[in-house]
C-alpha positions as CSV (number, residue, x, y, z in Angstrom):
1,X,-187.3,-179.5,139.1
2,X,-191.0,-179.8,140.1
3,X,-192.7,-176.4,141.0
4,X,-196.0,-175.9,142.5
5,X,-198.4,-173.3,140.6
6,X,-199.5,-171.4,143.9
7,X,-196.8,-169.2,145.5
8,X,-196.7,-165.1,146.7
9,X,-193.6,-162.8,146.9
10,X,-193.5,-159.2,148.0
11,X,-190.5,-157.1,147.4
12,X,-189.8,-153.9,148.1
13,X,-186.9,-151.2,146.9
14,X,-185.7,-147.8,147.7
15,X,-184.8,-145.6,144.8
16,X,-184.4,-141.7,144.8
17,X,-186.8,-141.0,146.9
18,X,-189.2,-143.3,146.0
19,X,-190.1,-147.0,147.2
20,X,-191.2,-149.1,144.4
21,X,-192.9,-152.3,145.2
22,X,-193.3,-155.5,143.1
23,X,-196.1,-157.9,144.2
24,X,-196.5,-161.3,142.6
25,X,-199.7,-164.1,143.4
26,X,-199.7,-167.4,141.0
27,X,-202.1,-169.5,141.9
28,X,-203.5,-172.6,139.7
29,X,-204.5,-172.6,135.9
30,X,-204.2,-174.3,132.7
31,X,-202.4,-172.6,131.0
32,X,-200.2,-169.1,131.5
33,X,-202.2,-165.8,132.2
34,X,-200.8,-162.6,133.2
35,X,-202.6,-159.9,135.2
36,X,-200.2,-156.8,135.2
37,X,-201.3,-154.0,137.5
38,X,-198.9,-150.8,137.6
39,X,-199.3,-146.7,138.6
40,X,-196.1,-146.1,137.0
41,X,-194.7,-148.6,134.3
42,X,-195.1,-147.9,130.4
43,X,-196.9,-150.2,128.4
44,X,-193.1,-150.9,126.3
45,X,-192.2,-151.7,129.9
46,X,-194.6,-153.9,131.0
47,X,-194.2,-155.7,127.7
48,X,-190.9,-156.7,128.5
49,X,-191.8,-158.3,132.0
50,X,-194.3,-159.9,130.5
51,X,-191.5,-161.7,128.5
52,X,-189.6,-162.4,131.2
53,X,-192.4,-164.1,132.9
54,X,-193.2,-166.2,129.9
55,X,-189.5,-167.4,129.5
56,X,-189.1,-168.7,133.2
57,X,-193.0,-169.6,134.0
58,X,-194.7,-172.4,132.2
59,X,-197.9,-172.5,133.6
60,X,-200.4,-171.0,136.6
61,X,-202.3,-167.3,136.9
62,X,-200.3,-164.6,137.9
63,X,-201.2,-161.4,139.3
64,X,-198.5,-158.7,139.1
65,X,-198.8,-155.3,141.3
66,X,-195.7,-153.1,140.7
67,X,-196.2,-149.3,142.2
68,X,-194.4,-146.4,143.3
69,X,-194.5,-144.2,146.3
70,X,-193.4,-141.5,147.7
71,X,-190.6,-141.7,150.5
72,X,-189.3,-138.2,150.8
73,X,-190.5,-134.4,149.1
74,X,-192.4,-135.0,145.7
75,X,-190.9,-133.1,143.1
76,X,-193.0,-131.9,140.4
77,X,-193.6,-129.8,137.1
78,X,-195.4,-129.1,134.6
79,X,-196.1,-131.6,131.6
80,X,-195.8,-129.0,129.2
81,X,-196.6,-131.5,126.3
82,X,-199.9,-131.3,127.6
83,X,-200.2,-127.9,127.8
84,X,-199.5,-126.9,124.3
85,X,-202.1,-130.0,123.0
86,X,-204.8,-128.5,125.3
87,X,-203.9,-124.6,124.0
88,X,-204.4,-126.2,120.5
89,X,-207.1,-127.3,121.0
90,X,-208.5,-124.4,122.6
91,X,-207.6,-122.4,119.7
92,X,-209.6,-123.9,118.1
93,X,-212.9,-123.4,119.8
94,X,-214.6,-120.6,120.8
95,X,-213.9,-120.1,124.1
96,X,-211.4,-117.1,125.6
97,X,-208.6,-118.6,126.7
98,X,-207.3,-115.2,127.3
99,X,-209.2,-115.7,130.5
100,X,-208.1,-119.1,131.9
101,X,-206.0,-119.7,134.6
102,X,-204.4,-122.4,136.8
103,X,-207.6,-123.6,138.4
104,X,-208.8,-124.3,135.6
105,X,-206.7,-126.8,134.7
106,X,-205.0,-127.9,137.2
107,X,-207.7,-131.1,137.6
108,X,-206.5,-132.2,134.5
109,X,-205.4,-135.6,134.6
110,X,-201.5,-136.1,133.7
111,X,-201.1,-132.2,134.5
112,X,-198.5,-132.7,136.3
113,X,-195.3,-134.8,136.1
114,X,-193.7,-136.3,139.1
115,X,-189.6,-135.4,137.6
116,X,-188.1,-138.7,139.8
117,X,-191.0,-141.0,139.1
118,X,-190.7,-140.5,135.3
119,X,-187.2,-141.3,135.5
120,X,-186.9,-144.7,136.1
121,X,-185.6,-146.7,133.4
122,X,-186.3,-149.9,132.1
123,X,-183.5,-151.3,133.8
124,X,-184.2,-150.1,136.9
125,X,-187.4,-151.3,136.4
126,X,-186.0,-154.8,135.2
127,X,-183.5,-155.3,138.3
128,X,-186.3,-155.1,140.6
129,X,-188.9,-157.5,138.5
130,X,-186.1,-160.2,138.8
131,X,-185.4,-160.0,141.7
132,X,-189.0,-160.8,142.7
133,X,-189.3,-163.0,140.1
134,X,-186.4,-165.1,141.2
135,X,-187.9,-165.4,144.7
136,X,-191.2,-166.4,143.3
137,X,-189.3,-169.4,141.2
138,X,-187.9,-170.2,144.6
139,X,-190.9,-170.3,146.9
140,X,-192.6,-172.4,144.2
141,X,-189.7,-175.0,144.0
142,X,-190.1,-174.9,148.1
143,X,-193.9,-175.8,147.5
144,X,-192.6,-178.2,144.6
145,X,-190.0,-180.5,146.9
146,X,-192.7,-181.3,149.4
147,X,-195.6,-182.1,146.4
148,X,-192.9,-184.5,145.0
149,X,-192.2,-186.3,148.4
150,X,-195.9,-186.8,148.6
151,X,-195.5,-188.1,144.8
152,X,-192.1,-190.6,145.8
153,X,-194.4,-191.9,148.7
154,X,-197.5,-193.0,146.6
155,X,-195.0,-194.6,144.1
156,X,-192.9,-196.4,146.5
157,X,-196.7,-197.9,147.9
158,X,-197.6,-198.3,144.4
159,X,-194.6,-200.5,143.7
160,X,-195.1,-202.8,146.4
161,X,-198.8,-203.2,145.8
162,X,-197.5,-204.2,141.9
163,X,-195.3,-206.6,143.5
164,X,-198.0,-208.0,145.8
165,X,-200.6,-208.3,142.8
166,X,-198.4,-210.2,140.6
167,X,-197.6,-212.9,143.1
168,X,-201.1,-213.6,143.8
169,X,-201.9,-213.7,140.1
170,X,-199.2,-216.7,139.5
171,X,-200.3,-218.4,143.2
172,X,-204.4,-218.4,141.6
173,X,-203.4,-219.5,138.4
174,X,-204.5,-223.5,139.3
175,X,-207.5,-221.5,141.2
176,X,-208.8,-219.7,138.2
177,X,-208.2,-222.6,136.3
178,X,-210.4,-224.5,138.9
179,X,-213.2,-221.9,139.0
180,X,-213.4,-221.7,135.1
181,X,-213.7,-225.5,135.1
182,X,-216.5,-225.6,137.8
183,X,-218.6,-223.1,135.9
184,X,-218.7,-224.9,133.1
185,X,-219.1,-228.1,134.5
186,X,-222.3,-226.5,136.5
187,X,-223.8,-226.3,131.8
188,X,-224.0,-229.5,131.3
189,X,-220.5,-229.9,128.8
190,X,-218.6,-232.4,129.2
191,X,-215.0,-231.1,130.3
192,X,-212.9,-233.5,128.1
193,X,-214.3,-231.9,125.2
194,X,-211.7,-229.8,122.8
195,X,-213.7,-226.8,122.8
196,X,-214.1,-227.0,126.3
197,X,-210.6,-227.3,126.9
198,X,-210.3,-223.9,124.2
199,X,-212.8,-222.0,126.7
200,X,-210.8,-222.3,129.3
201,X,-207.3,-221.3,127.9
202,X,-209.3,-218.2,126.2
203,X,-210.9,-217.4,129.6
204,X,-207.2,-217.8,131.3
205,X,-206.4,-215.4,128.3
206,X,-209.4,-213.2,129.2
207,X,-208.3,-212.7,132.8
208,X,-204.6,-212.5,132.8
209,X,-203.4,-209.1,133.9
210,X,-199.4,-209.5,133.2
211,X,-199.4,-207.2,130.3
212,X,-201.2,-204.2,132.6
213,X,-198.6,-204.8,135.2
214,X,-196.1,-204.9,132.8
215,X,-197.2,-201.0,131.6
216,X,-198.1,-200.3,134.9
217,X,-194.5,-200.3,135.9
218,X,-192.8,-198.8,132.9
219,X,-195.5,-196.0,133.8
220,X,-193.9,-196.0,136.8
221,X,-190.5,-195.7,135.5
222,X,-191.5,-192.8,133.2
223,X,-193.1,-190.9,136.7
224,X,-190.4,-190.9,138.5
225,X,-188.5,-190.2,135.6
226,X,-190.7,-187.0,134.6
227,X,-190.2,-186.3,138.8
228,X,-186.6,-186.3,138.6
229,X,-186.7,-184.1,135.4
230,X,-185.3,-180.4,135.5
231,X,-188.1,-179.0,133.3
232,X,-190.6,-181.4,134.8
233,X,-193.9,-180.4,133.7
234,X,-197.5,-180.9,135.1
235,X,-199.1,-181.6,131.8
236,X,-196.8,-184.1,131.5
237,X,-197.3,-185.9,134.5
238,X,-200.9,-185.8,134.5
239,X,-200.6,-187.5,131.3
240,X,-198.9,-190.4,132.4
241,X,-201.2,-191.1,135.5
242,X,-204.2,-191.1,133.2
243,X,-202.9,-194.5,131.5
244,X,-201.8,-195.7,135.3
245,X,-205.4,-195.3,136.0
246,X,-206.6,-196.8,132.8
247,X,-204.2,-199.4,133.2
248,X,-205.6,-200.2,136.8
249,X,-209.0,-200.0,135.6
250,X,-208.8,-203.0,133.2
251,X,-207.4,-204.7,135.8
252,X,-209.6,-204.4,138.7
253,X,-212.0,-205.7,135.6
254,X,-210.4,-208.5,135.0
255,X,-209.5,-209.8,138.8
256,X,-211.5,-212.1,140.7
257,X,-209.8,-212.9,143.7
258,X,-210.9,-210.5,147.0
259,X,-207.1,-210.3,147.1
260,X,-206.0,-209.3,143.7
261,X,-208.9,-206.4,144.1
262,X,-207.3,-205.0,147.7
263,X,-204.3,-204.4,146.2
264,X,-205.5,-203.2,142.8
265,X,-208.0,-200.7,144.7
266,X,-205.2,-199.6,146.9
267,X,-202.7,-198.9,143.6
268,X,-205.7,-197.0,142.4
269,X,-206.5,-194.6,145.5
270,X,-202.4,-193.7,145.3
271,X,-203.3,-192.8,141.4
272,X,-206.0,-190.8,142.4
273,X,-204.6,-188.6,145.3
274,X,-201.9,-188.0,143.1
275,X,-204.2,-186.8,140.7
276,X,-205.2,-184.3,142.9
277,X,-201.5,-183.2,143.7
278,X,-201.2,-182.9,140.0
279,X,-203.3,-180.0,139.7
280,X,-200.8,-178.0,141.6
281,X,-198.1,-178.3,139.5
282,X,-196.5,-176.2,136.8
């Protein structure tokens, strides 16, 4: 299914106490980047989000903000831990400890531990990241539906302009023929001449488009395809309007009729805006 690169979720949960929020931007980017902002998780933890994001999220920049705060009494304690490192290292100086007293070190950062913050497991911590996650896939599916109609519309056009193009190439072939045959006859050869009559067929050669509409529409055929896809993938499709447009390119080289052009121009505009589109998908 297609998904758009730009989407924003904001969750929120109640847990002992606490409300823990899990805030999620993507916006547009090559390839996948993570941003992971927390006042809470452990780096193990954040780890394993970051794996989770990686295994459902192919492409785009995301900005993760997951925090805590406080709904009802704080309850805290001493991080003893850090008490006996800094008495170690006390000891170890010349100062008189003997002396010290909460003041003077209650500043320290980490002094204290909040005893419910500190308790939340990784599962906890999981549960609410997919959750949010989830709704992010959703909201960029959403986004991805209405970049695909756009897409079905420009192919549809596309089609009929192919149609249109190859009907007026088989109604000018006598024209062509004509105009090749004037220009020559405007250098002085004579037109019953065999090479003559081998300059013409190789210019008829020259300007005959049915093998670019040919790949033109199994290009086509692969877009909508790659549309259709479950794991459809930006990359991808930006791939295979690159050879549409080089594909149109030779053409609108090759026509001569004011015709033949409108219609290869037109193919080419629908390649081009969905070029643009293209950029927004994952």
């Amino acid at each position: 299914m297609l998904r758009s690169m730009t989407a924003y979720v904001s969750t929120n949960h109640n847990h002992n106490g606490y409300s823990i929020s899990c805030d999620i931007k993507s916006v547009n980017g090559k390839s996948l980047d993570i941003n992971f902002k927390s006042n809470f998780i452990l780096p193990k933890v954040e780890l394993v989000i970051r794996d989770l994001v990686s295994k459902k999220v192919h492409r785009g920049n995301l900005e993760i903000n997951f925090n805590v705060e406080t709904i009802g009494q704080p309850s805290f304690v001493l991080n003893k831990t850090l008490i006996k490192e800094i008495k170690k290292e006390l000891n170890k100086s010349d100062l008189d400890i003997k002396n010290l007293n909460f003041s003077d070190i209650k500043d320290i950062p980490d002094i204290f531990i909040d005893k419910e913050k500190s308790a939340f497991s990784e599962n906890i911590i999981k549960k609410v990241f997919k959750e949010a996650l989830i709704a992010l896939i959703e909201n960029k599916e959403i986004e991805g539906n209405k970049i695909k109609k756009t897409f079905t519309d420009r192919i549809k056009k596309i089609h009929k302009n192919l149609i249109s193009l190859a009907n007026g190439v088989a109604k000018n072939k006598h024209k062509r023929k004509k105009s090749i045959l004037n220009k020559l006859n405007l250098s002085s050869f004579v037109v019953s001449d065999e090479s003559i009559s081998n300059e013409v067929v190789n210019q008829i050669i020259k300007s005959d488009i049915s093998e670019e509409i040919d790949r033109l529409r199994f290009h086509k055929s692969s877009l909508l395809a790659e549309l259709e896809s479950k794991q459809a993938k930006g990359k991808k499709i930006d791939f295979i309007l690159l050879e549409m447009l080089r594909e149109v390119n030779t053409i609108l080289a090759k026509v001569t009729f004011s015709k033949e052009k409108e219609y290869a121009l037109d193919i080419k505009i629908y390649i081009e805006e969905m070029r643009e589109q293209v950029s927004n998908v994952e």
